[in-house]
KEKE-3310 file (N, C-alpha, C; in steps of 0.2 Angstrom, whole numbers, plus 5000, padded with zeros to 4 digits):
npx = (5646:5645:5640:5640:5633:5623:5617:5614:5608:5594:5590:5587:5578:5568:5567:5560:5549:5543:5540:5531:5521:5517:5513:5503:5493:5491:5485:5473:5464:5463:5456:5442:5438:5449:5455:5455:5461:5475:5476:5477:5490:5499:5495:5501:5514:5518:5516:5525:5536:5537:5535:5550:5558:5554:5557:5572:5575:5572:5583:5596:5595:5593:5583:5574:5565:5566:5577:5570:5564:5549:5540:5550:5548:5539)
npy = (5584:5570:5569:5553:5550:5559:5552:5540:5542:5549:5533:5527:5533:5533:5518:5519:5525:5519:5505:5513:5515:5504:5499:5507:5504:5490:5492:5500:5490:5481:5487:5498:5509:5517:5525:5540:5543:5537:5542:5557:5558:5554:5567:5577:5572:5576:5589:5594:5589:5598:5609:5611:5610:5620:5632:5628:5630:5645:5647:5645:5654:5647:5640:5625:5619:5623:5613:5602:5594:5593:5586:5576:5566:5550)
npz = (5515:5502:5487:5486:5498:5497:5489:5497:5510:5501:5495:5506:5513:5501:5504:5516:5514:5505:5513:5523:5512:5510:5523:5524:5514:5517:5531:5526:5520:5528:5536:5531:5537:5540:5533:5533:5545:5541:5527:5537:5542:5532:5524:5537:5537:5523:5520:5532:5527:5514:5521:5527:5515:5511:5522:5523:5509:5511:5520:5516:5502:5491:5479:5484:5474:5462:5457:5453:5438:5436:5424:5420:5432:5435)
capx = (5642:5647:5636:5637:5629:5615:5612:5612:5601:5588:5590:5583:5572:5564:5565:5556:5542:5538:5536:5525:5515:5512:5508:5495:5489:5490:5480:5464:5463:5458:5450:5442:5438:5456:5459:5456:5466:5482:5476:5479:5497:5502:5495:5507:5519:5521:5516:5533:5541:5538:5538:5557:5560:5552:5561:5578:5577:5575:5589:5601:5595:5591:5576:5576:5563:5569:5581:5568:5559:5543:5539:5554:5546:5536)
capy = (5579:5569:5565:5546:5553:5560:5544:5533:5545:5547:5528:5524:5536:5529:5511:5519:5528:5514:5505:5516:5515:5496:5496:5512:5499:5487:5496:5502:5484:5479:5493:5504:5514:5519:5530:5546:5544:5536:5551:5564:5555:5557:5574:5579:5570:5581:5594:5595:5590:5605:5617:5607:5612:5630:5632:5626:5635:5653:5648:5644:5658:5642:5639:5618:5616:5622:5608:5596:5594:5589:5581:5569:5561:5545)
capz = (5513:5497:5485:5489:5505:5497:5486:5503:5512:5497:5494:5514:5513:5499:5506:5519:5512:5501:5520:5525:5510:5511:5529:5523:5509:5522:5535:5523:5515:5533:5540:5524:5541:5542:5528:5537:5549:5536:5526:5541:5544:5524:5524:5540:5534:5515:5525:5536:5523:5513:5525:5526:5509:5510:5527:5520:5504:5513:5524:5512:5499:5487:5477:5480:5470:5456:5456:5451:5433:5438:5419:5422:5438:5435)
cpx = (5644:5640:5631:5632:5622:5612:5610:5607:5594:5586:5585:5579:5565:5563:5559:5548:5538:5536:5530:5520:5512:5511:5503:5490:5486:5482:5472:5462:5461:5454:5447:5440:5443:5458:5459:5463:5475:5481:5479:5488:5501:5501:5500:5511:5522:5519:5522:5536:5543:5539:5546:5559:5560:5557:5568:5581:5578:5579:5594:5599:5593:5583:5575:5572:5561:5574:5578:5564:5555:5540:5544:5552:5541:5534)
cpy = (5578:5570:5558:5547:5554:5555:5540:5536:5543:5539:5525:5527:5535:5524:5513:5519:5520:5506:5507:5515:5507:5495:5503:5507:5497:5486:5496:5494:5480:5483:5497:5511:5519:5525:5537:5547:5541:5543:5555:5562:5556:5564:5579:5578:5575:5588:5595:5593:5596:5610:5614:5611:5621:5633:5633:5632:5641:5654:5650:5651:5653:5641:5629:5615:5617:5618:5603:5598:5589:5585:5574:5565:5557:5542)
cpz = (5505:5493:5484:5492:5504:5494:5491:5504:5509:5496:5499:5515:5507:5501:5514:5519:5509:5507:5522:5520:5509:5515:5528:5517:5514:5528:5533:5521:5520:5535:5535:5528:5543:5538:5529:5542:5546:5534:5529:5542:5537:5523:5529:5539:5526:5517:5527:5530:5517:5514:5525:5524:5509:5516:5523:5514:5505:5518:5521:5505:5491:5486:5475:5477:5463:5455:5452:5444:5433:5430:5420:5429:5434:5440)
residu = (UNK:UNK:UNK:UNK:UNK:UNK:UNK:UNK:UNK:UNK:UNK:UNK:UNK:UNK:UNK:UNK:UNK:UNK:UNK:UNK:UNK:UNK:UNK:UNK:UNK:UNK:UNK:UNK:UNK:UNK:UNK:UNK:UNK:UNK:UNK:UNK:UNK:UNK:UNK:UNK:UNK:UNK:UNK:UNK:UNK:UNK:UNK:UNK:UNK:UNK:UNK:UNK:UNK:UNK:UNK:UNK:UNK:UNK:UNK:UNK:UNK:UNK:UNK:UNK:UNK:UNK:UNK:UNK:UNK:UNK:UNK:UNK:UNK:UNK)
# end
């Protein structure tokens, strides 16, 4: 895998997430009943993703979230 590769990836997975958070806006902004249940679907959702992450990392012997400097995110 290049790292074009990884740029496209990240890139759709961005346009994705940022989907899902407008139809989660979406969602509460008709229903204000809903936000539990979007909540519990965000929460699985970074959930599995971390485990991912943690996963990954003690496969590979990598620490991947030492890669990221958390002050540089906006």
């Amino acid at each position: 895998m290049t790292e074009q590769n990884i740029d496209s990836h990240l890139r759709e997975a961005l346009t994705h997430l940022e989907m899902a958070l407008d139809e989660s806006v979406h969602c509460v902004l008709e229903n204000d009943g809903a936000k539990k249940e979007v909540g519990v679907k965000w929460e699985h959702f970074l959930g599995e993703f971390m485990g991912q992450v943690r996963e990954k990392g003690k496969k590979s012997r990598l620490n991947l979230l030492s890669w990221i400097t958390f002050p540089r995110m906006r």
